[in-house]
C-alpha positions in Angstrom: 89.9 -46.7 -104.2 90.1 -50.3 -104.0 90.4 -52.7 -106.8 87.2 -54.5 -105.4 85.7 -51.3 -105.9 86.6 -50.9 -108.8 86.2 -54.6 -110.4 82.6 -53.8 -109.1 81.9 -50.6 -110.8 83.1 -52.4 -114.0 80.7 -55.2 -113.6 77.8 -53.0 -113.2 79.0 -50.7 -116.1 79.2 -53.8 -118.2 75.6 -54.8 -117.3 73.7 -51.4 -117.5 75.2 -51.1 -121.3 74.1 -54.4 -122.0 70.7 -53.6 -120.8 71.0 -50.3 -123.1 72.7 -52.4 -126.4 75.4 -50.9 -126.2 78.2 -52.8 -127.1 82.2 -51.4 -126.1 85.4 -52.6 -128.5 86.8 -55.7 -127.6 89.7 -54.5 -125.9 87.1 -53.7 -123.4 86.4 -56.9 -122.6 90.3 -58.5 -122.6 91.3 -60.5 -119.6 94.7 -59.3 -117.9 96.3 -62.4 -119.9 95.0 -61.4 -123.0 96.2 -57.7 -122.3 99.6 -59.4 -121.9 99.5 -61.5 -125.2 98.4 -58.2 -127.1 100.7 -56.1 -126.0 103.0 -55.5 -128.5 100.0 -54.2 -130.9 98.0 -51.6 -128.5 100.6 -48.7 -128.7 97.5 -46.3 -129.8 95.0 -47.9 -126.9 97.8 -46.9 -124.8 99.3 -43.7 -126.0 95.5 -42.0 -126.6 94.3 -43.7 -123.3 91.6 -45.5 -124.8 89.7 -48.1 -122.3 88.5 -48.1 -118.6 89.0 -45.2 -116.5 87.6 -45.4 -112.5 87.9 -42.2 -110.7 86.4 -41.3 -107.1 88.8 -38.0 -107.9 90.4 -38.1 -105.0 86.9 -38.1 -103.1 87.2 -41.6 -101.0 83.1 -41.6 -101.7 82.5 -42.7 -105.2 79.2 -43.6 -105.1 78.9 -39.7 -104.9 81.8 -38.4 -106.3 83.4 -40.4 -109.3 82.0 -42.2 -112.0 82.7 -45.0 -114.4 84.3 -43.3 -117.9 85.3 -45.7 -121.2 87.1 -44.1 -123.9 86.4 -45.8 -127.1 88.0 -43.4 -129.6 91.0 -40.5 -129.7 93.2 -39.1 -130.9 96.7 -37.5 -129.9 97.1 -33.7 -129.1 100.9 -34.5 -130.0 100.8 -36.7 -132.7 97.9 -35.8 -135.1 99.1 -38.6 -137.0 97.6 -41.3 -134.1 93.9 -42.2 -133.4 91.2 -40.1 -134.9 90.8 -36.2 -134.9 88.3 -36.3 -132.1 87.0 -38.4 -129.2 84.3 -40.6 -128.0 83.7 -41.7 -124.6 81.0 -43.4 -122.3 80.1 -42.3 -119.0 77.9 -44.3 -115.7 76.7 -42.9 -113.3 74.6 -44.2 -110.7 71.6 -42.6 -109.3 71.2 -43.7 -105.7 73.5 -41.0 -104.1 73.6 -38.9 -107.5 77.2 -39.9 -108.5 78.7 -36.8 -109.9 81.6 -35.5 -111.9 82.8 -32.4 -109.8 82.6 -28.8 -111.3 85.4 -28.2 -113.8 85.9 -26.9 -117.5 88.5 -27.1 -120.1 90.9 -25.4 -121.7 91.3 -26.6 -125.0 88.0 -29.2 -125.4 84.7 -28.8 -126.9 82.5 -31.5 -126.0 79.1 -33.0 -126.6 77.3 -34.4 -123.4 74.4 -36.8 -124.4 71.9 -38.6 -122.8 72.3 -42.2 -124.3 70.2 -44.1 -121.7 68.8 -45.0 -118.7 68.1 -41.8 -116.3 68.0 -38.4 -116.5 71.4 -36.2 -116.6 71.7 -32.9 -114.8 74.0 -30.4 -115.2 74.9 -27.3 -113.7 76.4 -24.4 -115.6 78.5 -21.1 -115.2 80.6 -19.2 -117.3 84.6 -17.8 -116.1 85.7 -14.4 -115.6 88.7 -12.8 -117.2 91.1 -14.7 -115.1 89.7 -18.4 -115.9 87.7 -18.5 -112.7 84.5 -19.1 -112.1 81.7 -16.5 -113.1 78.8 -16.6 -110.6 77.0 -13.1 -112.5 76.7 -13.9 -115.9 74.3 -15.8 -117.8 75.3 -18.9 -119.5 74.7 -19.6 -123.3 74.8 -22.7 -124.3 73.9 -25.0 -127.4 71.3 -27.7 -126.9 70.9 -30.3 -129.9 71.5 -27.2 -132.4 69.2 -24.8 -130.6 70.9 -21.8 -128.2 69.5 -21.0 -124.8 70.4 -18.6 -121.9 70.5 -19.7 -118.1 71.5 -18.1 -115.4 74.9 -18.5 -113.8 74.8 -21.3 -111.2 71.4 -23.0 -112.6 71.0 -26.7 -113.1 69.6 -28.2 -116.5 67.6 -31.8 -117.1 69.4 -33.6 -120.1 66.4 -36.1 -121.1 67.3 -39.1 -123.2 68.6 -38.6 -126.3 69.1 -34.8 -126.1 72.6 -32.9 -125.5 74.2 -30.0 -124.7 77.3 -28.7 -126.1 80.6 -27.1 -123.8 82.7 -25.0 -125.1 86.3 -23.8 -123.3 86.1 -22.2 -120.3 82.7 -23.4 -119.6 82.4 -24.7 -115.6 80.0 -27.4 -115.3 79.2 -30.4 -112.6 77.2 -33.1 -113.8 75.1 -36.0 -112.1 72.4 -38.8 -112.2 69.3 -37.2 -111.3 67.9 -39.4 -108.3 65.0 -41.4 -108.6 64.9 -41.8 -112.3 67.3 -44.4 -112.9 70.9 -45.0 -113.6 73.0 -42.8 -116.2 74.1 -44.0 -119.7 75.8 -40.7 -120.8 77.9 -40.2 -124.3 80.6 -37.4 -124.5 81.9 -36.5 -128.6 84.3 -34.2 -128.1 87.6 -32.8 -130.1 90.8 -34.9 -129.1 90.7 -35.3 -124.9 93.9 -35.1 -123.2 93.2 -35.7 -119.3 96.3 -35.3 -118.3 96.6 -31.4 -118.8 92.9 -30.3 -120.4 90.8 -29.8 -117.2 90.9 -27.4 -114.6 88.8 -28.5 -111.6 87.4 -25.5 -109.2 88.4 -28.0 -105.9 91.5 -30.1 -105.5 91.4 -33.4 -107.0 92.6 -36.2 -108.3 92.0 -37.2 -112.0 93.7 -40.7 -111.3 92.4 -42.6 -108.2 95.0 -44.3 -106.1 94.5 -47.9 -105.9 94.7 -50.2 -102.9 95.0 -54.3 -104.1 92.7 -55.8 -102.3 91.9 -58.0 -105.2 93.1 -58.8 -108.9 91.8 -56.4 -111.4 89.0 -57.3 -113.4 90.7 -55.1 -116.5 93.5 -52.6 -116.4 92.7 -48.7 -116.5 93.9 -46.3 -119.1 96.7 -45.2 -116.6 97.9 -49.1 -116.1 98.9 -49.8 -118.9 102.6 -49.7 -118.7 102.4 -52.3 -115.9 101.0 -55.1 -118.7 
């Protein structure tokens, strides 16, 4: 990706919460210099990734494959001691080309997928086999704002605002902006989220986006930090 790209899909981010009230931490907002003059008190931010996180996954297209993520809160799979004993995030995706996140589970993470504003989130479910792949035969149970429901293997669901679905281990699902009704505010609560060895993507990817520097960056990403 380039940083242009990216400084860009942090603008509009920025503006589509606003429009939504919702406010991110103030880190979120930090200027590389004030990155730099705080750096000797965001060990956490840094260690639990908290912050901006661009990804086209390796795509090159990320208006249809990547997506805007901000974590606001974690913890540490290592060190239970550090952040919090779960983790919030927030997710945009844009609508025009229905940005998605590609179809992956986890290992360890369960994880709440909400609606928080704007369109309407689709998702499509399957289960995995005995060996961690992908089930394309068995129906898919899944929790939806407290309330169980069965779909078939493969099937896509609506998320409307302000509902959720919840994703166990093991559970393969793609996700995206439905098109035409408007781009995606989505929330993700989940237990603690380590990115670097918690998901298992059915295509090759890239979880960190290489960056060419066309441009200064607006805001460093989660995986920048050690640059500061």
């Amino acid at each position: 990706m380039k940083r242009s790209e990216i400084n860009e899909a942090i603008r509009f981010s920025k503006g589509l919460l606003e429009k939504n009230n919702f406010r991110l931490p103030p880190f979120a907002y930090w200027t590389i210099d004030e990155w730099k003059k705080h750096k000797d008190k965001i060990g956490t931010i840094s260690r639990v990734m908290l912050g901006w996180d661009i990804t086209d996954f390796g795509s090159e297209k990320f208006e249809e494959v990547g997506a805007v993520l901000f974590t606001i809160r974690n913890g540490d799979v290592y060190q239970k001691s550090t952040g919090t004993p779960y983790a919030e995030k927030v997710i945009i995706l844009r609508q025009e080309k229905e940005q998605k996140i590609p179809m992956h589970c986890h290992r360890a993470k369960t994880e709440d997928i909400i609606n928080r504003g704007g369109g309407v989130l689709s998702i499509q479910l399957y289960g995995s086999d005995k060996q961690g792949n992908i089930d394309n035969n068995e129906d898919v149970e899944v929790f939806m704002d407290g309330i169980q429901y069965c779909f078939r293997a493969g099937e896509t669901v609506e998320i409307q605002h302000g509902c959720s679905i919840t994703l166990t281990p093991g559970l393969y699902h793609a996700f995206w902006a439905k098109k035409g009704a408007g781009d995606l505010v989505v929330g993700e609560v989940s237990s603690i989220n380590d990115d670097n060895t918690d998901n298992v993507f059915t295509e090759p990817t890239e979880r960190f986006s290489a960056i060419e520097e066309d441009e200064h960056p607006l805001h460093p990403l989660v995986n920048e930090y050690g640059k500061l």
